[in-house]
C-alpha positions as CSV (number, residue, x, y, z in Angstrom):
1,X,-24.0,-16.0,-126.7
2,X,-22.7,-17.6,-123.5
3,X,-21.1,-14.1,-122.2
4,X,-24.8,-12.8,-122.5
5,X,-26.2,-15.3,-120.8
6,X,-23.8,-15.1,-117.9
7,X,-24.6,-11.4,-117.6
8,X,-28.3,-12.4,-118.0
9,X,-27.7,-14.5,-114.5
10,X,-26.0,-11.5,-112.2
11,X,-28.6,-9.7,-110.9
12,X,-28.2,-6.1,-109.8
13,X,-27.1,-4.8,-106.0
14,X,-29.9,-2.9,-104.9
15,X,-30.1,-0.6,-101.7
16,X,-32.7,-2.7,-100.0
17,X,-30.5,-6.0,-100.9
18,X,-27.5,-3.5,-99.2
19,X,-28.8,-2.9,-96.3
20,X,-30.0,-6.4,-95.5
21,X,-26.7,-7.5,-96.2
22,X,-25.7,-5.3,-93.6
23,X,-27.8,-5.7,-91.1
24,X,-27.2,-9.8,-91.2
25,X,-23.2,-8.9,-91.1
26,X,-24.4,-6.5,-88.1
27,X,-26.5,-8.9,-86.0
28,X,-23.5,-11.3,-86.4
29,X,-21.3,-9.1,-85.2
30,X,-22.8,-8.1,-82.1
31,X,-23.8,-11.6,-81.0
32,X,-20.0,-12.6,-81.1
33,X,-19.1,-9.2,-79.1
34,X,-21.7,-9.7,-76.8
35,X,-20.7,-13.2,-76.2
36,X,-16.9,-12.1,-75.8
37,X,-18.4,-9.3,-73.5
38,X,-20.5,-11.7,-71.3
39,X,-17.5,-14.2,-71.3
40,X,-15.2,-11.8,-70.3
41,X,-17.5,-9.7,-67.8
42,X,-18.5,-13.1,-66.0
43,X,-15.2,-13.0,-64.0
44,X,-15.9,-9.0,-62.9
45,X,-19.6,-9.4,-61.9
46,X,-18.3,-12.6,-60.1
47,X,-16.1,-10.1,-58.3
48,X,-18.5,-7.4,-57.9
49,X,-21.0,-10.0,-56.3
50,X,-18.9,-10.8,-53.7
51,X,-17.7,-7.0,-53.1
52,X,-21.5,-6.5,-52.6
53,X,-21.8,-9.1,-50.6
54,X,-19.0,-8.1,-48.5
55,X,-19.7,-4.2,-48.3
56,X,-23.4,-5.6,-47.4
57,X,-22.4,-7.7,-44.9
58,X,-19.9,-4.6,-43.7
59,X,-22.8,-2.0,-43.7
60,X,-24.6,-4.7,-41.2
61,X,-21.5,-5.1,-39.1
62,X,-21.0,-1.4,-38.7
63,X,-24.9,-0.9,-38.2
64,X,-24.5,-3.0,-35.2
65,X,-21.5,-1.6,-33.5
66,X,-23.2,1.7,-34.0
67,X,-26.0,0.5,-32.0
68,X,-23.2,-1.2,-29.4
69,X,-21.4,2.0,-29.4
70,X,-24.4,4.0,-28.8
71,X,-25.9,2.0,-26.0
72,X,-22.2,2.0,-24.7
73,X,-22.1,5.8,-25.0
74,X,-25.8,5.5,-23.0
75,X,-24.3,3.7,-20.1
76,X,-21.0,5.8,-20.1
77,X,-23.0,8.8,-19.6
78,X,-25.5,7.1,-16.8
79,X,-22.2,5.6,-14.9
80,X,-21.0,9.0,-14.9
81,X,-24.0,10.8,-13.7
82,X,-23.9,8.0,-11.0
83,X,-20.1,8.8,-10.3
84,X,-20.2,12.0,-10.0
85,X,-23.0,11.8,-7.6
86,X,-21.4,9.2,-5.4
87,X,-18.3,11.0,-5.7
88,X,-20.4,14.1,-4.3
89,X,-21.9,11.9,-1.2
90,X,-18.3,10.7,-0.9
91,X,-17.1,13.8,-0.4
92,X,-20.3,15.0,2.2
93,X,-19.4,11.5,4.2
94,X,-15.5,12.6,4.0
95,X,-16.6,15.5,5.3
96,X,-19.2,14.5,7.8
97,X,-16.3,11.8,9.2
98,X,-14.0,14.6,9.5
99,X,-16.5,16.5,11.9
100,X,-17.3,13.2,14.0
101,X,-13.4,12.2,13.8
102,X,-12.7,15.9,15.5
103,X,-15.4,15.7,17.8
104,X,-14.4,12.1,19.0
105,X,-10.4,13.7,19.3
106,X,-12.7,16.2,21.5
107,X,-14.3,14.2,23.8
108,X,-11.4,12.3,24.1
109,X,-9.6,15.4,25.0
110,X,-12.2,16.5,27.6
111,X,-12.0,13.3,28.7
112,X,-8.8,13.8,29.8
113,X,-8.6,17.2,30.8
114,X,-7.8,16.0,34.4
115,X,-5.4,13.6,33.9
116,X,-1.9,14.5,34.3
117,X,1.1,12.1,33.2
118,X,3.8,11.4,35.3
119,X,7.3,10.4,33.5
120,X,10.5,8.7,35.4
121,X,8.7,6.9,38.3
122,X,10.5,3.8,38.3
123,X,7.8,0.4,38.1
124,X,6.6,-0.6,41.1
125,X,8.0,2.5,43.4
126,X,4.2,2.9,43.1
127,X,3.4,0.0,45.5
128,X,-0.1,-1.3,45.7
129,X,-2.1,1.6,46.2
130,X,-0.5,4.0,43.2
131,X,-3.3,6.8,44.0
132,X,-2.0,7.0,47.8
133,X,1.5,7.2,46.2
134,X,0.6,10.1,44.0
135,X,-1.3,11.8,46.6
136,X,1.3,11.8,48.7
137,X,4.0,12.5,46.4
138,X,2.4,15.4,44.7
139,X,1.5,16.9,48.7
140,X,5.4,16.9,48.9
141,X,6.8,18.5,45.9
142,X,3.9,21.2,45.6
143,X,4.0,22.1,48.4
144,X,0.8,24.1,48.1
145,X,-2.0,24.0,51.0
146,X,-4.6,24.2,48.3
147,X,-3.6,20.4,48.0
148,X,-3.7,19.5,51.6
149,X,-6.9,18.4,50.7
150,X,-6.0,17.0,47.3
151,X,-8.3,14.3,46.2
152,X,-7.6,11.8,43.6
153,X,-10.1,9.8,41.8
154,X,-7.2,7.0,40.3
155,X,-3.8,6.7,39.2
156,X,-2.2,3.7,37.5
157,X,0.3,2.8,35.1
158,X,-0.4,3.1,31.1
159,X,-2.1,0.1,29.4
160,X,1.0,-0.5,27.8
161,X,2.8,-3.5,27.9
162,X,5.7,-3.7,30.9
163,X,9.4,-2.7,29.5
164,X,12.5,-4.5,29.9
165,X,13.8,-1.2,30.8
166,X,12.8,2.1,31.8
167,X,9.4,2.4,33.2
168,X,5.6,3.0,32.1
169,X,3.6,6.6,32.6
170,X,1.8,6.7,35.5
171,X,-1.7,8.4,34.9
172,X,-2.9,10.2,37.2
173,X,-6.5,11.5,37.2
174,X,-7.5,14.3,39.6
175,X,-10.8,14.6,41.0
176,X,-11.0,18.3,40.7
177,X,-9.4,20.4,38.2
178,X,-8.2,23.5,39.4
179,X,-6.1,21.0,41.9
180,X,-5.0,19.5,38.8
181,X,-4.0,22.9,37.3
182,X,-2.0,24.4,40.2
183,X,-0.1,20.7,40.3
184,X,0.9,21.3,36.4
185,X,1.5,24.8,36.7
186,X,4.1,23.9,39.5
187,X,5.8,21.8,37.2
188,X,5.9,24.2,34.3
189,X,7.7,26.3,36.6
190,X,9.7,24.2,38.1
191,X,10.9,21.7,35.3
192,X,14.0,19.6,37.1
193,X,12.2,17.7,39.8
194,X,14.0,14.9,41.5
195,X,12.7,11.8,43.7
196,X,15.0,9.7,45.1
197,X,17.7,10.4,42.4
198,X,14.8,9.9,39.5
199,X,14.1,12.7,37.3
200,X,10.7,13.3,37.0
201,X,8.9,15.2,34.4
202,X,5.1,16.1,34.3
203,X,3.0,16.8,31.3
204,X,-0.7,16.9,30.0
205,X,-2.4,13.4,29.2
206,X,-3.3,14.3,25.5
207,X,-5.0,11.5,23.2
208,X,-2.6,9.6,21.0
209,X,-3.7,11.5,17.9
210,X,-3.3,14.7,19.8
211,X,-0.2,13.5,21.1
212,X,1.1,12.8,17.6
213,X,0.1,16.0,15.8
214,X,2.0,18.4,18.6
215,X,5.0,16.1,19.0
216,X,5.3,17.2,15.0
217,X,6.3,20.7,16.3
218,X,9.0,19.1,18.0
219,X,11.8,20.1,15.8
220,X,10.9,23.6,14.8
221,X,10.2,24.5,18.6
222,X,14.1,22.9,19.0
223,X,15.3,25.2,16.0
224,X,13.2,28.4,17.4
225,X,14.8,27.8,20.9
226,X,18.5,27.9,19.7
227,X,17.3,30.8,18.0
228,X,16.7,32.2,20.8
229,X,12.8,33.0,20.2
230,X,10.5,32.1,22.5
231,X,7.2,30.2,21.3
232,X,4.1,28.7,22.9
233,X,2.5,26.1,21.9
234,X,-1.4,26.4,21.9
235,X,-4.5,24.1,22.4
236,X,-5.2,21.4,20.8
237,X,-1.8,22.1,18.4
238,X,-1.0,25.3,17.0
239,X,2.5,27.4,17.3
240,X,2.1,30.8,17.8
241,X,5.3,32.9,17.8
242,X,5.3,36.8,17.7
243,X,8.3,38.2,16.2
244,X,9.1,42.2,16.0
245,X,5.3,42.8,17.2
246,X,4.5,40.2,14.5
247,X,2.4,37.3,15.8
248,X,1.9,33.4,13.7
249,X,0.2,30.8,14.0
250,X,0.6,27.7,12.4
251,X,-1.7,24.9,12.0
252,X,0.8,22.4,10.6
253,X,4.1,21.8,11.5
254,X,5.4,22.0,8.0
255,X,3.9,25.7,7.8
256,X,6.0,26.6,10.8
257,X,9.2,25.1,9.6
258,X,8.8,27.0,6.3
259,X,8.6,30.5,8.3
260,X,11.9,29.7,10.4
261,X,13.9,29.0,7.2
262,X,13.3,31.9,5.6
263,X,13.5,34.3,9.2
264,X,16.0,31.8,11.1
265,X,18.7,34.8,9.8
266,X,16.9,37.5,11.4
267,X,17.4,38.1,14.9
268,X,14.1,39.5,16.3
269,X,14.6,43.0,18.3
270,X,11.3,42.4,20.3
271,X,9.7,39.0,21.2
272,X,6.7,37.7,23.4
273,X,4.7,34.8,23.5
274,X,2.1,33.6,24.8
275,X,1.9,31.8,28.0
276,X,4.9,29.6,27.8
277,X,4.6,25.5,26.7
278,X,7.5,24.5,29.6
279,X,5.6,21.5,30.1
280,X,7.0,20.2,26.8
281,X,11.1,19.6,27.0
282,X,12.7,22.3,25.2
283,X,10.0,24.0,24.2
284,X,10.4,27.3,25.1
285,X,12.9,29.8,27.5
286,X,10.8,29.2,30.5
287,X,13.0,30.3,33.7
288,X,14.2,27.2,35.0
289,X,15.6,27.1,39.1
290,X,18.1,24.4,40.3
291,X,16.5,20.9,40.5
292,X,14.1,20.3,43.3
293,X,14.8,17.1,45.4
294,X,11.1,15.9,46.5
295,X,12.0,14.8,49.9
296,X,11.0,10.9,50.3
């Protein structure tokens, strides 16, 4: 009797008990996993948060230096405009100061086109009155009644300070030129002109610039006249050499050296020049008399 009321007790498992069963086993389930889930994810979102924050505060960063950058890259290209055109009016004032350097060397020049320097006049030979010296001394060693009436307008010494030795250029400006011509033609000719013992030499009063740039020809007209070849030099300073029935002319000294080297092993077969430089020592084969003692 008691086994049947024991069975009487047990009720039977239905579906609809089953699955309620089920779903209360399943709701428990997923609230532990999704509390694990949160408990362990807390730690990644935590670091995800802050790589947001991060690549946020990056994306601003870079934002900015892209606007820097690009105003940069603005002015770049505006300082550049503005470079390149005041590198172009650079290059127009260059040029322009070039054209008023050259015409300055000219008026100089012209300015000097009757002056004549006189070299190996000891100081104070001279006297007082150094025009009435000159005037007198060129009379004598010319020699030339076209300068019986020879007029000049002032000699002196050269601004430069007195040497302890040796003596200063006398400058000698003439008051007409042709007078001034025939005097320095003379001395071409003549070269070795003594004065009282005192070798004198004559030459053109050139500016100092002009001075400078022909004096640069000095050692290839010294190479060309142990070659043998004679050479003129050429207003304001340019060689000019003809060779074989070949003539050059050379603008730069370094021009000219470059052209002996390679034909300073030729012997030339035929050579002319222009009218020769013999106011310049050893500058070309001018036909030199004995010296000429000016008398005193």
């Amino acid at each position: 009797m008691a086994t049947s009321a024991s069975e009487a007790s047990v009720q039977p498992l239905t579906l609809v008990m089953l699955v309620g069963e089920l779903e209360k086993l399943r709701k428990d389930v997923t609230g532990e996993l999704t509390a694990s889930m949160n408990t362990a994810l807390a730690p990644i979102q935590a670091s995800l948060q802050k790589i947001t924050d991060t690549v946020a505060t990056h994306t601003a960063t870079i934002t900015g230096m892209e606007t820097a950058l690009s105003a940069h890259s603005d002015g770049i290209t505006t300082l550049e405009r503005e470079v390149a055109v005041l590198k172009s009016k650079l290059e127009t004032t260059n040029q322009v100061n070039d054209r008023l350097q050259l015409a300055v060397e000219d008026l100089v020049s012209r300015s000097k086109r009757q002056n004549l320097r006189v070299i190996g006049i000891p100081e104070g030979m001279e006297g007082d009155d150094a025009r009435l010296f000159m005037t007198t001394l060129f009379k004598k060693m010319v020699g030339d009644p076209q300068l019986d009436t020879l007029e000049l307008d002032r000699a002196h010494r050269s601004l430069a300070p007195k040497p302890p030795q040796g003596s200063r250029p006398l400058i000698v400006r003439f008051h007409k030129y042709a007078q001034k011509e025939r005097v320095l033609l003379w001395a071409r000719k003549s070269r070795d002109v003594l004065y009282q013992g005192h070798p004198i030499r004559i030459f053109e009063d050139f500016s100092a610039t002009l001075a400078k740039k022909r004096a640069a020809f000095n050692k290839v007209k010294s190479q060309l006249y142990k070659e043998g070849i004679r050479f003129g030099l050429l207003y304001p300073a340019r060689l000019r050499v003809t060779i074989n029935g070949q003539t050059r002319i050379f603008d730069s000294a370094e021009e000219a050296e470059r052209f002996y080297q390679v034909h300073s092993s030729k012997r030339p077969t035929c050579v002319s020049v222009t009218t020769p430089d013999c106011g310049n020592p050893g500058s070309d084969k001018c036909s030199t008399p004995a010296s000429i003692a000016v008398p005193e």
